[in-house]
C-alpha positions as CSV (number, residue, x, y, z in Angstrom):
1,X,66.1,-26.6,-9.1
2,X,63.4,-24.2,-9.7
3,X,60.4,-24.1,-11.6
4,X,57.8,-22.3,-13.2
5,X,54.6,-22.0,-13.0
6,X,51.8,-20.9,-14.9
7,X,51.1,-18.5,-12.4
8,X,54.0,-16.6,-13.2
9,X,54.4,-16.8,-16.3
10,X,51.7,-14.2,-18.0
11,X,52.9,-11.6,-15.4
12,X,56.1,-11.7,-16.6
13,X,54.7,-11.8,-20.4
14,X,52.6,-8.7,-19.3
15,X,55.9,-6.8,-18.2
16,X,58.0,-7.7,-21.2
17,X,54.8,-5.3,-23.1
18,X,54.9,-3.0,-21.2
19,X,58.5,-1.6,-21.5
20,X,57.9,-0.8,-25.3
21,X,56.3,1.4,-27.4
22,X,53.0,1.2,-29.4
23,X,53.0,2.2,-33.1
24,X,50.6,4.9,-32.1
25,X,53.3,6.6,-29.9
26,X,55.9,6.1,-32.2
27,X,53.5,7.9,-35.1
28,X,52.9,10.9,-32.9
29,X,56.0,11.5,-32.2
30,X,56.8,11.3,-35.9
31,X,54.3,13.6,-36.6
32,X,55.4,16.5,-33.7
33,X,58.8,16.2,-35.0
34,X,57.6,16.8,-38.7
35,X,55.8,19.9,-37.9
36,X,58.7,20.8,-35.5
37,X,60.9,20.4,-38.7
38,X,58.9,22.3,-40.8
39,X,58.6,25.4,-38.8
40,X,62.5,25.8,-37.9
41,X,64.0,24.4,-41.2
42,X,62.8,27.5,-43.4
43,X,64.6,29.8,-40.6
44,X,67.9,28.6,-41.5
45,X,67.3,28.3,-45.2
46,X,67.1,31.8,-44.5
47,X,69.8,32.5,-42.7
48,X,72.3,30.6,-45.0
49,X,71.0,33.1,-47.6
50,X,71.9,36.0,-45.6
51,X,75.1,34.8,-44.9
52,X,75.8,34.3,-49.0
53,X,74.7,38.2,-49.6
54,X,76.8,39.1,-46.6
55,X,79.8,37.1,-48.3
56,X,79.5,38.9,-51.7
57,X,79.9,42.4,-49.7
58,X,82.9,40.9,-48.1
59,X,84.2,40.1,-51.7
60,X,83.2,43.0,-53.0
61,X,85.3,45.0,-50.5
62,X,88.6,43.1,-50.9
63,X,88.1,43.7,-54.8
64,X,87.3,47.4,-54.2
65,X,90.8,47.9,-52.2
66,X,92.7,46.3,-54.6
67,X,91.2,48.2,-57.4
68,X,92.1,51.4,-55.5
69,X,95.8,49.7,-54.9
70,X,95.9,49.7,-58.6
71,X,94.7,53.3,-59.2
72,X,97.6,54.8,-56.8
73,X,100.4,52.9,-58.3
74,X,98.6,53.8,-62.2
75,X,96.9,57.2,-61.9
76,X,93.7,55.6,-63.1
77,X,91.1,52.6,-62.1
78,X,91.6,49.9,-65.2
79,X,88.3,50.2,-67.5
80,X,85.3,48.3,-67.9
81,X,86.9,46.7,-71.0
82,X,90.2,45.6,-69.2
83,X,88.0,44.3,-66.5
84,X,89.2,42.6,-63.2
85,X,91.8,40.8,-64.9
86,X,94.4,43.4,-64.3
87,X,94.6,42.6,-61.0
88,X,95.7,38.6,-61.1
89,X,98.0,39.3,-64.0
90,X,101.7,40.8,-63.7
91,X,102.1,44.3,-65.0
92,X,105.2,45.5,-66.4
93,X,106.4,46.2,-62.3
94,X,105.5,42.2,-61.6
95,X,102.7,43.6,-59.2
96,X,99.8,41.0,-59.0
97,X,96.8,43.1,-56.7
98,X,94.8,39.7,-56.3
99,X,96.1,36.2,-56.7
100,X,92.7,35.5,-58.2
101,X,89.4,36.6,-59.1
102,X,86.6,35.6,-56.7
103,X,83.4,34.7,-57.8
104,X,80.1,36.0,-55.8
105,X,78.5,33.6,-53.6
106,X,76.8,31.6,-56.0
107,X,79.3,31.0,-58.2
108,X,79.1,34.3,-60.9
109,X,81.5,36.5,-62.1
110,X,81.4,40.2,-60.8
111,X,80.1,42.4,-63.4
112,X,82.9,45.8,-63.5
113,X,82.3,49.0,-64.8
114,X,84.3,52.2,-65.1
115,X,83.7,54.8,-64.7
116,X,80.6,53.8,-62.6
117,X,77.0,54.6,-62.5
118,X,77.3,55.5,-58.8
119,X,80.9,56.3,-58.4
120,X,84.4,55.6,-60.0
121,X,83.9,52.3,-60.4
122,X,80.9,49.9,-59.5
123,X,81.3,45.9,-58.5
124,X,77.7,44.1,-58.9
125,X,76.6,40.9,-58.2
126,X,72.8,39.9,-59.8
127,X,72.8,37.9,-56.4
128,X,71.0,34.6,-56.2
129,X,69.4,34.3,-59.5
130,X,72.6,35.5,-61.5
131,X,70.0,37.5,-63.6
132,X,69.6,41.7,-63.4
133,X,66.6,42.9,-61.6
134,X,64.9,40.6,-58.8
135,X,63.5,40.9,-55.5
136,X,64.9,39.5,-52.0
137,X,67.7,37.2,-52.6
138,X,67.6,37.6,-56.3
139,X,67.9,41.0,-56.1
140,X,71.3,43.0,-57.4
141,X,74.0,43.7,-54.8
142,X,76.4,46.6,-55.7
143,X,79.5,48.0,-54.0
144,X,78.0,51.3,-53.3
């Protein structure tokens, strides 16, 4: 049989403490992974940004080469008042140049104009703020 004593039994009280961790510890940790936090997390705000403007190029593109699909095949780019449409719907021929219209990154229609201000035709997004004008993010984005 084996027994305790007293003698052992605040040692083994003192070990059981020390294997965790005080509040204090916990709370500066906390704290260095806050300001951690805040330093990186505006980075990638950033960069998810930057990848939204690079998308509404990409879109911009493929609308681009369908709309110059369209002009070989009918002489002429379709005007600002026909609009995009023309390429999801079926001409006479049954030719669809896009099965659908995208929007830009952040959920707007394209604005299309032809003839364009800075070439035949001219594909613009008003970017993040989905108004004209802006700076940075919110600024326009045009195919030319």
């Amino acid at each position: 049989m084996i027994t305790v004593t007293q003698h052992n039994r605040p040692a083994k009280h003192r070990e059981q403490r020390e294997r965790g961790f005080t509040l204090l510890e916990i709370m500066v940790v906390l704290v260095i992974i806050g300001v951690l936090a805040a330093l990186v997390a505006p980075r990638f705000i950033e960069r998810a940004d930057e990848a939204k403007v690079e998308a509404c190029k990409v879109q911009m593109e493929s609308i681009g080469q369908a709309l110059k699909l369209y002009r070989l095949q009918h002489g002429k780019y379709p005007t600002s008042s026909d609009g995009l449409q023309v390429l999801v719907n079926a001409g006479k021929d049954g030719k669809r140049y896009l099965d659908s219209i995208p929007k830009d990154s952040w959920g707007n229609d394209f604005v299309y104009l032809s003839p364009g201000v800075h070439g035949d035709f001219d594909i613009l997004s008003y970017g993040a703020d989905g108004q004209a004008g802006g700076s940075g993010f919110d600024a326009d984005i045009g195919n030319w």
